[in-house]
OpenMM code with the backbone's topology and positions (N, CA, C; nanometers):
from openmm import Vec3, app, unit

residues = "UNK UNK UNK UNK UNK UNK UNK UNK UNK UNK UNK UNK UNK UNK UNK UNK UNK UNK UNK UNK UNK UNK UNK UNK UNK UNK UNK UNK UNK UNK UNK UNK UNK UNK UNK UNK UNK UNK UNK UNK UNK UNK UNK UNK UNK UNK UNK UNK UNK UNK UNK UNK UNK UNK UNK UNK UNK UNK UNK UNK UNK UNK UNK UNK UNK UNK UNK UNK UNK UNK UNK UNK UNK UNK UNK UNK UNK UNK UNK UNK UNK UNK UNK UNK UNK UNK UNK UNK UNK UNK UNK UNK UNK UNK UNK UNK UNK UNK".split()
positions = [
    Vec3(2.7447, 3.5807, 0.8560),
    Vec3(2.7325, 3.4918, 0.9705),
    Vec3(2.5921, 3.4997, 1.0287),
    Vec3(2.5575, 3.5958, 1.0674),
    Vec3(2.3767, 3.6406, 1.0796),
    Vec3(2.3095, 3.5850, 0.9755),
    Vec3(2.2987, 3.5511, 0.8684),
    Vec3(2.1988, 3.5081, 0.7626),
    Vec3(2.2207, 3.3654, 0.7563),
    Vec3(2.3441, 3.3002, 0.8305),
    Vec3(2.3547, 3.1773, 0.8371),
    Vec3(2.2820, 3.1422, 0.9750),
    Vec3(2.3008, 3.2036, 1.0501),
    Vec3(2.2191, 3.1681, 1.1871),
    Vec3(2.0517, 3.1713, 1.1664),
    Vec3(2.0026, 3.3112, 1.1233),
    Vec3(1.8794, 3.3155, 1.0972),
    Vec3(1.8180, 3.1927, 0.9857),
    Vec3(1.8879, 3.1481, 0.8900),
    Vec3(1.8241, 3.0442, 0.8128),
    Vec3(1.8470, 2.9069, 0.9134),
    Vec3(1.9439, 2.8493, 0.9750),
    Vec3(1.9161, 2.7583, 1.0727),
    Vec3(1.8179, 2.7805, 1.1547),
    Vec3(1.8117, 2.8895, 1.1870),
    Vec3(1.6882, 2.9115, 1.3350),
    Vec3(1.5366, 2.8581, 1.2568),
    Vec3(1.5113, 2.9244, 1.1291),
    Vec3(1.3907, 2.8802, 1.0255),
    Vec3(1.3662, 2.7621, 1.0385),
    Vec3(1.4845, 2.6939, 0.9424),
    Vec3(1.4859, 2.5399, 0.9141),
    Vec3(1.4402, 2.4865, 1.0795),
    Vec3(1.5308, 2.5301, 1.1820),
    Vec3(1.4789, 2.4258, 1.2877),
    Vec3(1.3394, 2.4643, 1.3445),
    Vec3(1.2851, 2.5827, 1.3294),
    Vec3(1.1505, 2.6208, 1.3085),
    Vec3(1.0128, 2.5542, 1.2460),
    Vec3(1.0689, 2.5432, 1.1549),
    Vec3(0.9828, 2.4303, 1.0235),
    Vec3(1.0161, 2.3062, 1.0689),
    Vec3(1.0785, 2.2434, 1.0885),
    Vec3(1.0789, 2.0719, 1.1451),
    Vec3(1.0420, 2.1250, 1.2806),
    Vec3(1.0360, 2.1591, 1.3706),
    Vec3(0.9829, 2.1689, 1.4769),
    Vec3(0.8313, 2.1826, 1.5168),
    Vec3(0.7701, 2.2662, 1.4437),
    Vec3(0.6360, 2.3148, 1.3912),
    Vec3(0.5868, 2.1875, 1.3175),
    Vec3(0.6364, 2.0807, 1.2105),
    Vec3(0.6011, 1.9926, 1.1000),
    Vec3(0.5828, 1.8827, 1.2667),
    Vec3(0.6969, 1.8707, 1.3248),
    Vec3(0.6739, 1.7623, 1.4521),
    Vec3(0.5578, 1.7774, 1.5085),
    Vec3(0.5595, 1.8866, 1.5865),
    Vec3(0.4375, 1.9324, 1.6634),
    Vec3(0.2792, 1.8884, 1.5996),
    Vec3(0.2888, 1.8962, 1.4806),
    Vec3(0.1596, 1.9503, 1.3827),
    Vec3(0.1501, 1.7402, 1.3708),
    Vec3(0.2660, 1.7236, 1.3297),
    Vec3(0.2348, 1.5082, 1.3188),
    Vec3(0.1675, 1.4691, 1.4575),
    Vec3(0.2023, 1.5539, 1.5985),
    Vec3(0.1354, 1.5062, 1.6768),
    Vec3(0.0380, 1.5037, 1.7020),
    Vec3(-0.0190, 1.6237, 1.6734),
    Vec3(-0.0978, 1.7000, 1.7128),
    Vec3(-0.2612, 1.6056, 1.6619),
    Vec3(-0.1883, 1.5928, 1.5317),
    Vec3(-0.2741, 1.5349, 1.4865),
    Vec3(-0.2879, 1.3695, 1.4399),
    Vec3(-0.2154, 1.3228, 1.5321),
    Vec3(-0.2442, 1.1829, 1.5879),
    Vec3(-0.1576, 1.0700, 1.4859),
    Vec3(-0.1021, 1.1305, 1.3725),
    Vec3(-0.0400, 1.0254, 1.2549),
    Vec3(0.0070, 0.9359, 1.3314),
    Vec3(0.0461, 0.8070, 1.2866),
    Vec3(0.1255, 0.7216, 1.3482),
    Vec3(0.2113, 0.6829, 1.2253),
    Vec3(0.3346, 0.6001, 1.2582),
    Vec3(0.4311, 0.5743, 1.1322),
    Vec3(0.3979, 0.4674, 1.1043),
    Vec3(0.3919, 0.4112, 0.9632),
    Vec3(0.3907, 0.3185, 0.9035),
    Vec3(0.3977, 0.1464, 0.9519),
    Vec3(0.3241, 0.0469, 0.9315),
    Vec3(0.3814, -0.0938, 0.9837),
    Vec3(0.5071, -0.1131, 0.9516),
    Vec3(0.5770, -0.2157, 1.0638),
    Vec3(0.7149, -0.2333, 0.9654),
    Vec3(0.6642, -0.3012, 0.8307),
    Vec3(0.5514, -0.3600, 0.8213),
    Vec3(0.5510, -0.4668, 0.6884),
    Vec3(0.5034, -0.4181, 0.6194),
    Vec3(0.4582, -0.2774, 0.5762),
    Vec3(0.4222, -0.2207, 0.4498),
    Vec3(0.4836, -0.2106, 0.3436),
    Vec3(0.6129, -0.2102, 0.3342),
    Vec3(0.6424, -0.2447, 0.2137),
    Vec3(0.6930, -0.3860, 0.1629),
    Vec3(0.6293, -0.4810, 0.2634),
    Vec3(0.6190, -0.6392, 0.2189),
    Vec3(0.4902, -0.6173, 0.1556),
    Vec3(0.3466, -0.5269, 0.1971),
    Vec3(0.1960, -0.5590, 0.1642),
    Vec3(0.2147, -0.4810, 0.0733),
    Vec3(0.3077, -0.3442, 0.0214),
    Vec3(0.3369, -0.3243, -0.1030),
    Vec3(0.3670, -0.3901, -0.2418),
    Vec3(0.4482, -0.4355, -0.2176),
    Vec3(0.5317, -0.5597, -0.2843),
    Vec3(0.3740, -0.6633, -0.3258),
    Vec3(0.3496, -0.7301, -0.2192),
    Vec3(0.2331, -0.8208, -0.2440),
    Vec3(0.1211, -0.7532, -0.3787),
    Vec3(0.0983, -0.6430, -0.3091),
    Vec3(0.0065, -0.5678, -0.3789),
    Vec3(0.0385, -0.5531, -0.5282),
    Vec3(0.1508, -0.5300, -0.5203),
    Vec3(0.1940, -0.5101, -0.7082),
    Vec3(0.2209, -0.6337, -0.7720),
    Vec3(0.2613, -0.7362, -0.7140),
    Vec3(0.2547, -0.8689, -0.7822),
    Vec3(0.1489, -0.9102, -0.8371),
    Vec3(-0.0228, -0.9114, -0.6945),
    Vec3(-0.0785, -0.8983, -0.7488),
    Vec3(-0.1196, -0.8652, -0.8748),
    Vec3(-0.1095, -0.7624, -0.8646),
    Vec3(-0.1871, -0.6362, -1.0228),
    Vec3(-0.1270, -0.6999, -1.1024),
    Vec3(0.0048, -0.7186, -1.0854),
    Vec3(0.0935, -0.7537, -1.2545),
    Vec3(0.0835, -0.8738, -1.2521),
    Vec3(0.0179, -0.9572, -1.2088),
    Vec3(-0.0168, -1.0894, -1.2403),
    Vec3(-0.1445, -1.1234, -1.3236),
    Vec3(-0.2092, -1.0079, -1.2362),
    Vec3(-0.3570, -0.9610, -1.2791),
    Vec3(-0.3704, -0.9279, -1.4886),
    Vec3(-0.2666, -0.8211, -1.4809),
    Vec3(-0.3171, -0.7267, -1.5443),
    Vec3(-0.2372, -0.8801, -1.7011),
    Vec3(-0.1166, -0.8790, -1.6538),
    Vec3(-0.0614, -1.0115, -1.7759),
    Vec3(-0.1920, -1.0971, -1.8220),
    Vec3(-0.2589, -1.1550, -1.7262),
    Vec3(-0.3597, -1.3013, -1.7274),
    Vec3(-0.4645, -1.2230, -1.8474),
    Vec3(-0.5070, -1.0739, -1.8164),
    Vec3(-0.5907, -0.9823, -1.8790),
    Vec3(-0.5824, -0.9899, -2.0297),
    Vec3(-0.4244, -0.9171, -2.0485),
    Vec3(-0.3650, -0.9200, -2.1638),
    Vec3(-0.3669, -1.0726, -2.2145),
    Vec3(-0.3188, -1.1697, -2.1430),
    Vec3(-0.3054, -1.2773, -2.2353),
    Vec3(-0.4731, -1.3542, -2.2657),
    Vec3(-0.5989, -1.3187, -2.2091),
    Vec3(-0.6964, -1.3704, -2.2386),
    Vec3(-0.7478, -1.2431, -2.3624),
    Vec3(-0.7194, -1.1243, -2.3408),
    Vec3(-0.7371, -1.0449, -2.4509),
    Vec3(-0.7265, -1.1195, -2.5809),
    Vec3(-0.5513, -1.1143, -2.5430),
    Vec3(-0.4793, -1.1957, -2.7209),
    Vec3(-0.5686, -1.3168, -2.7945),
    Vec3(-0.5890, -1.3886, -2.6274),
    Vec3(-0.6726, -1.5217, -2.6891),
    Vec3(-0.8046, -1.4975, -2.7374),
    Vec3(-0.8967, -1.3880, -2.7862),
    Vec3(-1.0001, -1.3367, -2.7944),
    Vec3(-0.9782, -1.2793, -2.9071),
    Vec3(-0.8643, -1.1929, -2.9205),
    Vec3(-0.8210, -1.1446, -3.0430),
    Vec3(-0.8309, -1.2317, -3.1577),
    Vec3(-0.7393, -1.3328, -3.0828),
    Vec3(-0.6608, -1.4428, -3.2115),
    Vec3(-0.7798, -1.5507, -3.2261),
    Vec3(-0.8754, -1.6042, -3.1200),
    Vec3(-0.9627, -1.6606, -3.1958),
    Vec3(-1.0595, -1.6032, -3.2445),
    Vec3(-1.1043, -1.4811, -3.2814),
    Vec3(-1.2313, -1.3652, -3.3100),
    Vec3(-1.3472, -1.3692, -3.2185),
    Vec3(-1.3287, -1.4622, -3.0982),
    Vec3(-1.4477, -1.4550, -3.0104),
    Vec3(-1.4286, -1.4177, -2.8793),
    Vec3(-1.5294, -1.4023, -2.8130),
    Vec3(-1.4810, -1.3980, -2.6732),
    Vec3(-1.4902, -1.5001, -2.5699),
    Vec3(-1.3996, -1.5869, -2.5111),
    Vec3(-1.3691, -1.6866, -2.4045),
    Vec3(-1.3979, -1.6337, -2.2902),
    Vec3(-1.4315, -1.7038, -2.2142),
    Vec3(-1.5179, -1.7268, -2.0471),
    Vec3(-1.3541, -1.6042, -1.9774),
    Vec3(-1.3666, -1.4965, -1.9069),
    Vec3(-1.2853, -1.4592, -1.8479),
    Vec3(-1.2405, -1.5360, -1.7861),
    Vec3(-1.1320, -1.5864, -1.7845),
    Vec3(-1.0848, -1.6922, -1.6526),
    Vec3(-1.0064, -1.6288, -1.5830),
    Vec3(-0.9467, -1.5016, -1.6036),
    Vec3(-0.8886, -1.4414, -1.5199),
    Vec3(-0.9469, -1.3686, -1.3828),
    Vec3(-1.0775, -1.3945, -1.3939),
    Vec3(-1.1882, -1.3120, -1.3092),
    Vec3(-1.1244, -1.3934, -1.1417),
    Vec3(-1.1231, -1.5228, -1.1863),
    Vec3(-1.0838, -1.6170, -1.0721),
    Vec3(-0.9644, -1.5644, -0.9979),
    Vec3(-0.8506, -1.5460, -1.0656),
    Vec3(-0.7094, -1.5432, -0.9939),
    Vec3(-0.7488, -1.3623, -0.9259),
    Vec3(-0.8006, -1.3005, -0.9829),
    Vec3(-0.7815, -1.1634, -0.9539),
    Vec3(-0.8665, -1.1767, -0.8328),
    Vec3(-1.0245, -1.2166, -0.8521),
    Vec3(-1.1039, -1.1963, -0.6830),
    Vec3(-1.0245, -1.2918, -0.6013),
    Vec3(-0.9777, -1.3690, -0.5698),
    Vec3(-0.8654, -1.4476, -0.5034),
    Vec3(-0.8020, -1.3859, -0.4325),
    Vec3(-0.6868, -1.3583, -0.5047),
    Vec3(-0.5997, -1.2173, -0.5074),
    Vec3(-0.6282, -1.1058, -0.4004),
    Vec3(-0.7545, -1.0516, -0.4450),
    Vec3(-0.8082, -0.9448, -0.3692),
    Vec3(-0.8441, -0.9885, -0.2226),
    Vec3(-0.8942, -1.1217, -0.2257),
    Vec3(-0.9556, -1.1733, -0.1128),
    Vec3(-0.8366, -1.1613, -0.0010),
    Vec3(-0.6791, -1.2070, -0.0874),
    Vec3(-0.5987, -1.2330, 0.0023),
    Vec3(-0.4978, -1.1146, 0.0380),
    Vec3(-0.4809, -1.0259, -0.0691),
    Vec3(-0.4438, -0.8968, -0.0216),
    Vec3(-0.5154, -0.8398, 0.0967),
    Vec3(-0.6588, -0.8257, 0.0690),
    Vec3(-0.7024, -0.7442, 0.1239),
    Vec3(-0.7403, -0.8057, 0.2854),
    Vec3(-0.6949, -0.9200, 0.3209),
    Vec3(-0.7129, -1.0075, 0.4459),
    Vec3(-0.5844, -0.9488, 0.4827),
    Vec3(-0.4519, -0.9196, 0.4136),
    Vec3(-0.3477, -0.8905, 0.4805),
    Vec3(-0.3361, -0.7610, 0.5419),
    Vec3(-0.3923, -0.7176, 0.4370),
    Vec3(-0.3881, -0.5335, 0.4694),
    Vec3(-0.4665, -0.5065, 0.5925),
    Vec3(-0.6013, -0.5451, 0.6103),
    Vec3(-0.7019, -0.5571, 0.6970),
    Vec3(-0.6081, -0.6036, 0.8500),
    Vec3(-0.5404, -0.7435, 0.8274),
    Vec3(-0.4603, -0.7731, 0.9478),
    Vec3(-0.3405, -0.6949, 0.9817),
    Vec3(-0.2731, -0.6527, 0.9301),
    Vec3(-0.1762, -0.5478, 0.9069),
    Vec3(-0.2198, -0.3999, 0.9754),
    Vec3(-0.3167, -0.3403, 0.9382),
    Vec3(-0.4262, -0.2509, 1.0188),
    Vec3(-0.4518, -0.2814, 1.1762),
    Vec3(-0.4977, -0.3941, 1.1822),
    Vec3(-0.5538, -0.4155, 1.3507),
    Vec3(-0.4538, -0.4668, 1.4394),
    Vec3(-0.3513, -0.4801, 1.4336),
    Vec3(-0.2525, -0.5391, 1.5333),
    Vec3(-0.2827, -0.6531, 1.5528),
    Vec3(-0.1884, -0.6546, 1.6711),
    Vec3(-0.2152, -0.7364, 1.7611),
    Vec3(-0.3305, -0.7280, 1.8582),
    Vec3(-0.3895, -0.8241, 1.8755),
    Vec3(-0.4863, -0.8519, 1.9511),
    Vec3(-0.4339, -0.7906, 2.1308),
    Vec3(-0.5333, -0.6664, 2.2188),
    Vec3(-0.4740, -0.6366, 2.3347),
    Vec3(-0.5381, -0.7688, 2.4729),
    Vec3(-0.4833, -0.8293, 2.4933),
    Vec3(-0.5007, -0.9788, 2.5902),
    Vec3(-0.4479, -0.9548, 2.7099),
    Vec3(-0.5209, -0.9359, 2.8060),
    Vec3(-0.5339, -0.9204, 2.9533),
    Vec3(-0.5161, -1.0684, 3.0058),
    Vec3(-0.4522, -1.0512, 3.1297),
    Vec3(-0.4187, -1.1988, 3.1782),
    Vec3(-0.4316, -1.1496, 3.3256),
    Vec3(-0.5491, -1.2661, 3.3296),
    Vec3(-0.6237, -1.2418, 3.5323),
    Vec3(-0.5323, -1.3527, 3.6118),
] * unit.nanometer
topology = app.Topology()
chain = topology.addChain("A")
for resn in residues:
    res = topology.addResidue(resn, chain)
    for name in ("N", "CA", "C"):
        topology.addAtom(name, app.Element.getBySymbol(name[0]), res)
């Protein structure tokens, strides 16, 4: 019964100490929409990385190399991920009303 008490007292020791220590040092939790800008983010890539592969093949199969055209969809892409993430970061705007 003592070794069951003393390991609760620990455990609530260690999450107590882990709390303290998140404050302490300022973390904040996650946007709610991070794992929508997750999601975004990997579509991205795997949209990316397919267009890659399939201009590869076409390079392969004709023995030369064709104009990357995938260069387009990917800086795009980035432009618009990275506008979300960026807005996602700064909030809301703080607006005072005189």
């Amino acid at each position: 019964m003592r070794d069951t008490n003393m390991l609760s007292d620990l455990v609530e020791r260690a999450f107590a100490s882990r709390k303290a220590a998140d404050t302490l040092q300022g973390k904040q939790k996650r946007p709610a929409n991070a794992a929508a800008l997750r999601v975004v983010t990997a579509l991205w890539l795997g949209v990316a990385v397919i267009q890659f592969i399939v201009w590869a093949a076409v390079c392969a199969v004709r023995g030369s190399v064709d104009s990357p055209w995938w260069v387009w969809e990917f800086i795009g892409g980035a432009i618009v991920v990275g506008c979300l993430r960026w807005a996602s970061r700064r909030g809301t705007p703080d607006v005072s009303v005189r």
